[in-house]
NUSEMI-547812 format. One record per residue: residue in three letters; x, y, z of N, C-alpha, C in turn. Coordinates in steps of 0.001 Angstrom, whole numbers, padded with zeros to 6 digits, always signed. Layout:
ALAXYZXYZXYZ/...
***
This chain:
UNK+012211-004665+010447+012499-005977+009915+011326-006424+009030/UNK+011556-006963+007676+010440-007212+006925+010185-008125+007300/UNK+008403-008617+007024+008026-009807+006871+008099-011003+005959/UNK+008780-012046+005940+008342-012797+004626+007287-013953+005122/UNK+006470-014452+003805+005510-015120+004110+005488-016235+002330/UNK+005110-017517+003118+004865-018243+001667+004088-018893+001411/UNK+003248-018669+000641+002287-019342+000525+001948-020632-000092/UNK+000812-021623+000453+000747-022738+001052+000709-023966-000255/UNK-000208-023540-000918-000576-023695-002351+000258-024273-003819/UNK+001136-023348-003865+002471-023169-004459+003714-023078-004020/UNK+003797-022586-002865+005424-022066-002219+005639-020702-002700/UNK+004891-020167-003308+005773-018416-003683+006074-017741-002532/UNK+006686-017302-002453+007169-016208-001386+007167-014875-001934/UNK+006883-013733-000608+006127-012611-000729+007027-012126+000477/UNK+007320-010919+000356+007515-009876+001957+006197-009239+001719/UNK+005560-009312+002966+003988-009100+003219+004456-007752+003699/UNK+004959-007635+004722+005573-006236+005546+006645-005567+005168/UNK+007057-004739+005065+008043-004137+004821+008895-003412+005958/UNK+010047-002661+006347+010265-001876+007082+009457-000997+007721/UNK+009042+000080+006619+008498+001381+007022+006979+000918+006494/UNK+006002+000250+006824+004736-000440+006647+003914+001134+007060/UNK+004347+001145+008451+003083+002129+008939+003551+003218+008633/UNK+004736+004179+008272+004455+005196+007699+003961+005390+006324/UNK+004056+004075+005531+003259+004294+004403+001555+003997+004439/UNK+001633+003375+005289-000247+003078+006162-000564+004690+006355/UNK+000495+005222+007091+000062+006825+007786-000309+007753+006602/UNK+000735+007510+005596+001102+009002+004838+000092+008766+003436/UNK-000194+007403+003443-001141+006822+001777-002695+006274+002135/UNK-003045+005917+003453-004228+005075+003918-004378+004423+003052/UNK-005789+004510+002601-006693+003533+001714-005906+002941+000298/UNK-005098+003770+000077-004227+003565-001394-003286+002166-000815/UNK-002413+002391+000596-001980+001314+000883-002557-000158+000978/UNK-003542+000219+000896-004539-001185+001545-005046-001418+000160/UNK-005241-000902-000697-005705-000898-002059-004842-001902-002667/UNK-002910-001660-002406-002172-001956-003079-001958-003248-002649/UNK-002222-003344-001303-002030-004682-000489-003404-006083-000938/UNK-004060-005275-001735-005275-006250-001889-005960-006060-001066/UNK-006237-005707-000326-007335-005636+001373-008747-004382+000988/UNK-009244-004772+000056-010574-003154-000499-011367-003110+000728/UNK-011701-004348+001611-012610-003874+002737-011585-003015+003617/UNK-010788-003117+004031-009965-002589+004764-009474-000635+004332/UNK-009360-000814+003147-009385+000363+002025-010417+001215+002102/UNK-011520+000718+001655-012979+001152+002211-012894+002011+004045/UNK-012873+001395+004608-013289+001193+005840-011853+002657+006186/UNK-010824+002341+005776-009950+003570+006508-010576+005068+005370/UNK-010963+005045+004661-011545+006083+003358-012297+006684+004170/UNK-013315+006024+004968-014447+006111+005528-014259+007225+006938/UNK-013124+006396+007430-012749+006830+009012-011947+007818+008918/UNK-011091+008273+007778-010073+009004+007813-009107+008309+008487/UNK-008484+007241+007384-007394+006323+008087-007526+006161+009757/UNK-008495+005670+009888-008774+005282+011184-008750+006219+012327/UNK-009012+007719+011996-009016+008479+012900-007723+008962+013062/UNK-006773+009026+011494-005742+009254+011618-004513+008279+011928/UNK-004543+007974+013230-003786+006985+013363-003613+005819+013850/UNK-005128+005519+014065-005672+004283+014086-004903+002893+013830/UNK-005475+003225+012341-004960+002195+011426-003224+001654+011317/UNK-002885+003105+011361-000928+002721+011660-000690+002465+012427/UNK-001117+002122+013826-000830+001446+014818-001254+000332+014686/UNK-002040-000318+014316-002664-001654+014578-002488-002368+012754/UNK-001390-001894+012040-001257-001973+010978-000822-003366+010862/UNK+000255-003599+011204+001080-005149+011449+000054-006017+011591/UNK-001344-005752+012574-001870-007073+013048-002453-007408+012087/UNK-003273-006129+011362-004008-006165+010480-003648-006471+009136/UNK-003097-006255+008526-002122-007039+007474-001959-008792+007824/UNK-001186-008917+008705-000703-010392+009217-001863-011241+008861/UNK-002834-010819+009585-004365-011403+010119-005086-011328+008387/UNK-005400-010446+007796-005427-010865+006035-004749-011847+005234/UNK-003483-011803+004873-002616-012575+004640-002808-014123+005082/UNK-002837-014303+006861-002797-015500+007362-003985-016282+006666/UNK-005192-015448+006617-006493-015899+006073-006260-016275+004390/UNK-005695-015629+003825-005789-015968+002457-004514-017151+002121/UNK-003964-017863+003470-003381-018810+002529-001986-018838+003115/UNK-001388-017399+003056+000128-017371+003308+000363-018047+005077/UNK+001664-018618+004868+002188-018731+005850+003498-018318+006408/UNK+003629-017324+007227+004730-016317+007785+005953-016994+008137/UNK+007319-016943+007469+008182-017568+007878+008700-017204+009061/UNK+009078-018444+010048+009898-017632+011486+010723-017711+011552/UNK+011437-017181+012397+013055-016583+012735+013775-018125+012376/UNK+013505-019132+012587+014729-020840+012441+014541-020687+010923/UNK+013671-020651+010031+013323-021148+008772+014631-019922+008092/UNK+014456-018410+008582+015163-017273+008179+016519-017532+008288/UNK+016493-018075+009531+018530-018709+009676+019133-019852+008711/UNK+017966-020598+008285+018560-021995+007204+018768-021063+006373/UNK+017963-020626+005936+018004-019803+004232+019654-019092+004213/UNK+019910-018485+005352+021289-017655+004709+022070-018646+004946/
***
């Protein structure tokens, strides 16, 4: 289930997460995190070898969320998802 998230500022809306998040975390590391905006995070799996492999794809969701939440966005929840359709 994707994430959507909107941020606070403007209202744009973003899917932060996608379906398949951590197999593209698994199969791309640092490139994913590159694309996501996150370079410390990018850095840091480069470093570890995507976190020791599979580190990072497990704890991918939090870590994403937890960026995002910081820069502003705010994650829509399941009531806000039911008005919309």
């Amino acid at each position: 289930m994707a994430i959507e998230a909107t941020w606070r500022f403007n209202g744009q809306r973003k899917v932060i997460l996608g379906n398949w998040h951590r197999l593209w975390c698994l199969l791309f590391g640092p490139l994913y995190y590159l694309f996501k905006g996150m370079f410390l995070w990018s850095i840091l799996s480069l470093i570890t070898a995507n976190g020791l492999w599979i580190g990072f794809p497990l704890y991918n969701r939090a870590i994403v969320l937890r960026h995002f939440h910081k820069k502003g966005w705010v994650q829509k929840n399941a009531m806000d998802a039911l008005a919309d359709e």
